[in-house]
LUMDO-663737 format. One line per 5 residues: their letters; for each residue x negated, y negated, z of N, C-alpha, C, CB. Coordinates in nm, 4 decimals. Last residue first. Glycine has a CB too. Layout:
BEGIN
A) X Y Z X Y Z X Y Z X Y Z | ... $
//
This chain:
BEGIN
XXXXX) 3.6988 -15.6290 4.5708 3.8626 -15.6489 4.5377 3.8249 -15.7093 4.3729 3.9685 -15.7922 4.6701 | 3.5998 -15.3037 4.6149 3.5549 -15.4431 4.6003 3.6819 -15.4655 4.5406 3.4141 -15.4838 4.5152 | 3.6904 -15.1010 4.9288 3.6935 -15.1097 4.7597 3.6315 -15.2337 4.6852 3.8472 -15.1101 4.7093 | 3.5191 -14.8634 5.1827 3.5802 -15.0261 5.1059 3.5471 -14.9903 4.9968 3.5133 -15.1916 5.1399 | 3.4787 -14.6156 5.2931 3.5947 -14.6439 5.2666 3.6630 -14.7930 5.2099 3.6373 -14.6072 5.3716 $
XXXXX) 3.2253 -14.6070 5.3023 3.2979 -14.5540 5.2708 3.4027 -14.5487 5.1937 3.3053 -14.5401 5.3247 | 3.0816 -14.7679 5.4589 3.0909 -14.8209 5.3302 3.2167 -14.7771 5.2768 2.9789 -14.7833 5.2447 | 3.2768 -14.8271 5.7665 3.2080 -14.7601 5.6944 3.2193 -14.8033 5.5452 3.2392 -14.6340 5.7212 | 3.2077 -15.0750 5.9851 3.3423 -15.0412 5.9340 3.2449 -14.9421 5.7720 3.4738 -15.2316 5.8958 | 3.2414 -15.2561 6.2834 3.1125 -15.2087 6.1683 3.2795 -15.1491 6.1063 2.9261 -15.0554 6.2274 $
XXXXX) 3.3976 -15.6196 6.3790 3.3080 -15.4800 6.4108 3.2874 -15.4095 6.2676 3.3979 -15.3602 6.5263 | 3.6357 -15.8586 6.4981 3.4629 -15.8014 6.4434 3.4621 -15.6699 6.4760 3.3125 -15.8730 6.5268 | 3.8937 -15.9910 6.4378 3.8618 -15.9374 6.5331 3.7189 -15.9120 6.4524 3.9601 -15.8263 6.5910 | 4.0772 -16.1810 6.3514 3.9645 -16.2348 6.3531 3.9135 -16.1700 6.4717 3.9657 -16.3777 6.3484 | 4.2984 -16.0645 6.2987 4.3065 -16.0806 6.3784 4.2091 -16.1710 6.4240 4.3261 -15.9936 6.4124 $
XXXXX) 4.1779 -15.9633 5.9556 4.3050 -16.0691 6.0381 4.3185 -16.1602 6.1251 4.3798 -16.0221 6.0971 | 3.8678 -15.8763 6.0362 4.0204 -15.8697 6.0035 4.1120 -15.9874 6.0073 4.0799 -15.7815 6.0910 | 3.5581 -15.8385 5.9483 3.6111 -15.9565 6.0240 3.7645 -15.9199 5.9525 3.5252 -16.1332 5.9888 | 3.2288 -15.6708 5.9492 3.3611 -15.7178 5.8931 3.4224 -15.8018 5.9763 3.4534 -15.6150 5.8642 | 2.9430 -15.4806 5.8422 2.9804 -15.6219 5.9261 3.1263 -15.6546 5.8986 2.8841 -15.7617 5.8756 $
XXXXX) 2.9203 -15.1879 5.7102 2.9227 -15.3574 5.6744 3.0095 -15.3518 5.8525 3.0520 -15.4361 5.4719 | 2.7150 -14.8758 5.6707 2.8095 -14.9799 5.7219 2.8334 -15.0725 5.6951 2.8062 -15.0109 5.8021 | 2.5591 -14.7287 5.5442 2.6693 -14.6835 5.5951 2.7555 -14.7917 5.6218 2.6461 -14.6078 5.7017 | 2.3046 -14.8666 5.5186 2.3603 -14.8200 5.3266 2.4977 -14.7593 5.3815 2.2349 -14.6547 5.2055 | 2.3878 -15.1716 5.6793 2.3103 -15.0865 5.6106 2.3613 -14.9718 5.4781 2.2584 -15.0198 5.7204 $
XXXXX) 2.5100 -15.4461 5.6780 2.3913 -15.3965 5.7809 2.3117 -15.2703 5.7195 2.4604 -15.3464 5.9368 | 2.6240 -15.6699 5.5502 2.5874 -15.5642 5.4932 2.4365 -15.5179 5.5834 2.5774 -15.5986 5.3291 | 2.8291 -15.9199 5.6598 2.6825 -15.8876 5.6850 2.7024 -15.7278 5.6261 2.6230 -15.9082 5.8714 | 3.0952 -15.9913 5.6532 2.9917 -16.0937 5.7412 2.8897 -16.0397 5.6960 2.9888 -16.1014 5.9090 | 3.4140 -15.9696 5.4953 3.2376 -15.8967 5.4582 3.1374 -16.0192 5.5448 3.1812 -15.8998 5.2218 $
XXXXX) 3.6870 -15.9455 5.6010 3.5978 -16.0494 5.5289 3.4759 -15.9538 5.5688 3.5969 -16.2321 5.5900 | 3.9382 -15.7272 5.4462 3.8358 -15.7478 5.5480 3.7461 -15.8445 5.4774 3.7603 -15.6118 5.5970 | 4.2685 -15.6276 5.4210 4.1623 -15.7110 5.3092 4.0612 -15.7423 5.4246 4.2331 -15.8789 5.2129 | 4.4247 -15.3114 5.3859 4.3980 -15.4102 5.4683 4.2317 -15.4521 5.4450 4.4393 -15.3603 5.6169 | 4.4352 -15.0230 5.2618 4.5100 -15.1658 5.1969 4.4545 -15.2920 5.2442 4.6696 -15.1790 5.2356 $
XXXXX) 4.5198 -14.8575 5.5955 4.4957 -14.8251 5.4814 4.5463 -14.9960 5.4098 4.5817 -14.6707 5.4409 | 4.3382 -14.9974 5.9095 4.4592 -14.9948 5.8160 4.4509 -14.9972 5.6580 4.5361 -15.1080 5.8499 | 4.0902 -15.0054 6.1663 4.1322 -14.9848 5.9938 4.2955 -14.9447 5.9791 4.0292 -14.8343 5.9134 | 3.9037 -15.1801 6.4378 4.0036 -15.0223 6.3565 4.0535 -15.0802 6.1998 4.2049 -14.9689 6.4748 | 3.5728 -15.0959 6.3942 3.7178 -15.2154 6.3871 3.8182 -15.0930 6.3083 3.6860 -15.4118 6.2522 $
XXXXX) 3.3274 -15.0305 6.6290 3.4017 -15.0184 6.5186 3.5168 -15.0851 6.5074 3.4254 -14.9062 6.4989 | 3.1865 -15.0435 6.8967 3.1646 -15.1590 6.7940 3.2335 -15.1644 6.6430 3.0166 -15.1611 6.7702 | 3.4168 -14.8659 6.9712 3.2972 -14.9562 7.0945 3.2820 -15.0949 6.9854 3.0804 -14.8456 7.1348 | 3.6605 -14.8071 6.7786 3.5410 -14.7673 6.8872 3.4969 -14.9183 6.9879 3.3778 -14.7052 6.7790 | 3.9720 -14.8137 6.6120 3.8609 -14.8922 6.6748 3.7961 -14.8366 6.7791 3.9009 -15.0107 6.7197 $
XXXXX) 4.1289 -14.5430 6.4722 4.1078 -14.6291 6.5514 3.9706 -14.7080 6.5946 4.1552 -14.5773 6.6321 | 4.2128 -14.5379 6.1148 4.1164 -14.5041 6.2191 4.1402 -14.6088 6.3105 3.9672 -14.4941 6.1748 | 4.3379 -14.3735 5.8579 4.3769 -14.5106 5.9501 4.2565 -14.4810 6.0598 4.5678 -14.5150 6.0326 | 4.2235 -14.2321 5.5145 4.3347 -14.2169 5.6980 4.2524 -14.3924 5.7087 4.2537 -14.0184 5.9029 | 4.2581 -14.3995 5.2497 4.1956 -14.3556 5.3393 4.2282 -14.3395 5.4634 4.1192 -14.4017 5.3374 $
XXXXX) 4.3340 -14.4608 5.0098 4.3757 -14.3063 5.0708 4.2839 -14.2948 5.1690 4.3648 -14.1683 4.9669 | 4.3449 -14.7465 5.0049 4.4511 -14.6989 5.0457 4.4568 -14.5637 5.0799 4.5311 -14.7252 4.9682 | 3.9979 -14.8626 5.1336 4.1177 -14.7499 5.0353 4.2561 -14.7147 5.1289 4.0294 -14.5605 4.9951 | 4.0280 -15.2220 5.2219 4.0412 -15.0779 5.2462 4.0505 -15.0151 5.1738 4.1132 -15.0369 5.3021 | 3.8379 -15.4739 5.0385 3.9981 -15.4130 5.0710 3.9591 -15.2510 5.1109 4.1266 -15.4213 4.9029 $
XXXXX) 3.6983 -15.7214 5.0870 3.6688 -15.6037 5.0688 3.8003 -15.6041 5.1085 3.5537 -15.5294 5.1272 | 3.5365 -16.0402 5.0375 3.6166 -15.9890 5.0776 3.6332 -15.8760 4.9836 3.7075 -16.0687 5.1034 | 3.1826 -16.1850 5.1185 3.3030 -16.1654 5.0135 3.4074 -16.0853 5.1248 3.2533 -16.0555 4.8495 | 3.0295 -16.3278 5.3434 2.9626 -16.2512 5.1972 3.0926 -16.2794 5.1347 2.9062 -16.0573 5.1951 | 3.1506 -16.5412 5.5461 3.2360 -16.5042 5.4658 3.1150 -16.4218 5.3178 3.3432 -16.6580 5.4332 $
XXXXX) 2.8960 -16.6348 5.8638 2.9798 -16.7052 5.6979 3.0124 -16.5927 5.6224 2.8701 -16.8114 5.5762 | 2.8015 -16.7914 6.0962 2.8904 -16.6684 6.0630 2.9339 -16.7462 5.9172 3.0369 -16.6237 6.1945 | 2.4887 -16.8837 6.1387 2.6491 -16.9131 6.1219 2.7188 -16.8137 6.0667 2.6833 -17.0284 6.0373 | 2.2570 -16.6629 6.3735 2.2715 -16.7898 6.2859 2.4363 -16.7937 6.2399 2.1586 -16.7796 6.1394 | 2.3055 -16.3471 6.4862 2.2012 -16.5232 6.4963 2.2350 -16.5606 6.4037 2.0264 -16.5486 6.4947 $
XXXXX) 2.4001 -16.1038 6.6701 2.4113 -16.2034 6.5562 2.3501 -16.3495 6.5706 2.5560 -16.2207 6.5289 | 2.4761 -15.9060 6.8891 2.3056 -15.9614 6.8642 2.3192 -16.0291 6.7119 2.1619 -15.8030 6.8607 | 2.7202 -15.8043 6.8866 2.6450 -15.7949 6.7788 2.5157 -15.7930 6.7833 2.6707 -15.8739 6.7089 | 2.7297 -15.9216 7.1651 2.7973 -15.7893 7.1130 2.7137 -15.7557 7.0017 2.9565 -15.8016 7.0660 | 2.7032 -16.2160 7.1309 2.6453 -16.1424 7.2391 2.6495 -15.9243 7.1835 2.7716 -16.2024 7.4059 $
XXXXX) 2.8586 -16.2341 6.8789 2.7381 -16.2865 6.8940 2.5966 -16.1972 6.9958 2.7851 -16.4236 6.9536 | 3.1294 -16.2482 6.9642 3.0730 -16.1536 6.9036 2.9278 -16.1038 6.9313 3.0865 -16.1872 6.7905 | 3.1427 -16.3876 7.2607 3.1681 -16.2638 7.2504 3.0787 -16.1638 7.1511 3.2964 -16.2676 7.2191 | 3.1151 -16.6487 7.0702 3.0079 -16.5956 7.1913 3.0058 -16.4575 7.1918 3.0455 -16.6389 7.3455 | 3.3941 -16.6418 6.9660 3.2512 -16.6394 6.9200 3.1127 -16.6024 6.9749 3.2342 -16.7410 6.8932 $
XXXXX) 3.5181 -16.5995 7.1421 3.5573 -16.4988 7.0709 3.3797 -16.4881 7.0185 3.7019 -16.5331 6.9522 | 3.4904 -16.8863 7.2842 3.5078 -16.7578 7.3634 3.4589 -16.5700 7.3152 3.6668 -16.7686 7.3787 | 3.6181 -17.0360 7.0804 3.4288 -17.0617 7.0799 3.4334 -16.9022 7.1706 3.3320 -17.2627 7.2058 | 3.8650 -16.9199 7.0420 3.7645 -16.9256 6.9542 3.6413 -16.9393 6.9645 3.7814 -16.9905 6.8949 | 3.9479 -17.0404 7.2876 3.9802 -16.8958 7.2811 3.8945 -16.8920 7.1754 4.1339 -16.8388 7.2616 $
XXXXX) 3.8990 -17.2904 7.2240 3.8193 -17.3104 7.3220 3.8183 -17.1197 7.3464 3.8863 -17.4356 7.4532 | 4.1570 -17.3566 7.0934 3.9989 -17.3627 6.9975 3.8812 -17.2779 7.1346 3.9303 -17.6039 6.9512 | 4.3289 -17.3116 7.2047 4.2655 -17.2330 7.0496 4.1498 -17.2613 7.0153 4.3333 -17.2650 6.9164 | 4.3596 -17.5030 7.3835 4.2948 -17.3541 7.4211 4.2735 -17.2895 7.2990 4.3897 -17.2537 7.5145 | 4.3618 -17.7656 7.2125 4.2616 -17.7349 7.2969 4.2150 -17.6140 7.3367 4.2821 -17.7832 7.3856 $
XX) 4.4751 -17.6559 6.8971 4.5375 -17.7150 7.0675 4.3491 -17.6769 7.0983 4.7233 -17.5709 7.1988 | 4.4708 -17.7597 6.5705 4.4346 -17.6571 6.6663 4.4339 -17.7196 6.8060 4.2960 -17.5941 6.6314 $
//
């Protein structure tokens, strides 16, 4: 990892952190897969947009509506029970 990757990473991290109000190490609950029949949604304020299929890391089970997630992109935000499958 180059110097600005990493340094775009501590950046990201803060970001969340501040955003979230998250304390302590970010660590991986499990991984969750979208429903495939589920429309596509765009990303809000603190929501992560969604792609039907698409495997999300599980940070935090905030409440009986939402989880904590983490994409690909190693982007953050809430993301409805709803619509995750357990893989």
């Amino acid at each position: 990892m180059t110097l600005k990757e990493c340094k775009k990473e501590e950046k990201m991290d803060r970001e969340f952190r501040k955003k979230f109000k998250f304390e302590g190490s970010v660590s991986v609950l499990t991984q969750m897969m979208v429903d495939p029949a589920a429309t596509e949604k765009r990303g809000g304020a603190k929501n992560l947009p969604l792609r039907r299929g698409e495997i999300l890391d599980v940070i935090q089970f905030t409440n009986q509506e939402q989880i904590l997630c983490r994409n690909s992109q190693r982007r953050y935000g809430y993301v409805p029970r709803a619509v995750m499958l357990p893989l």
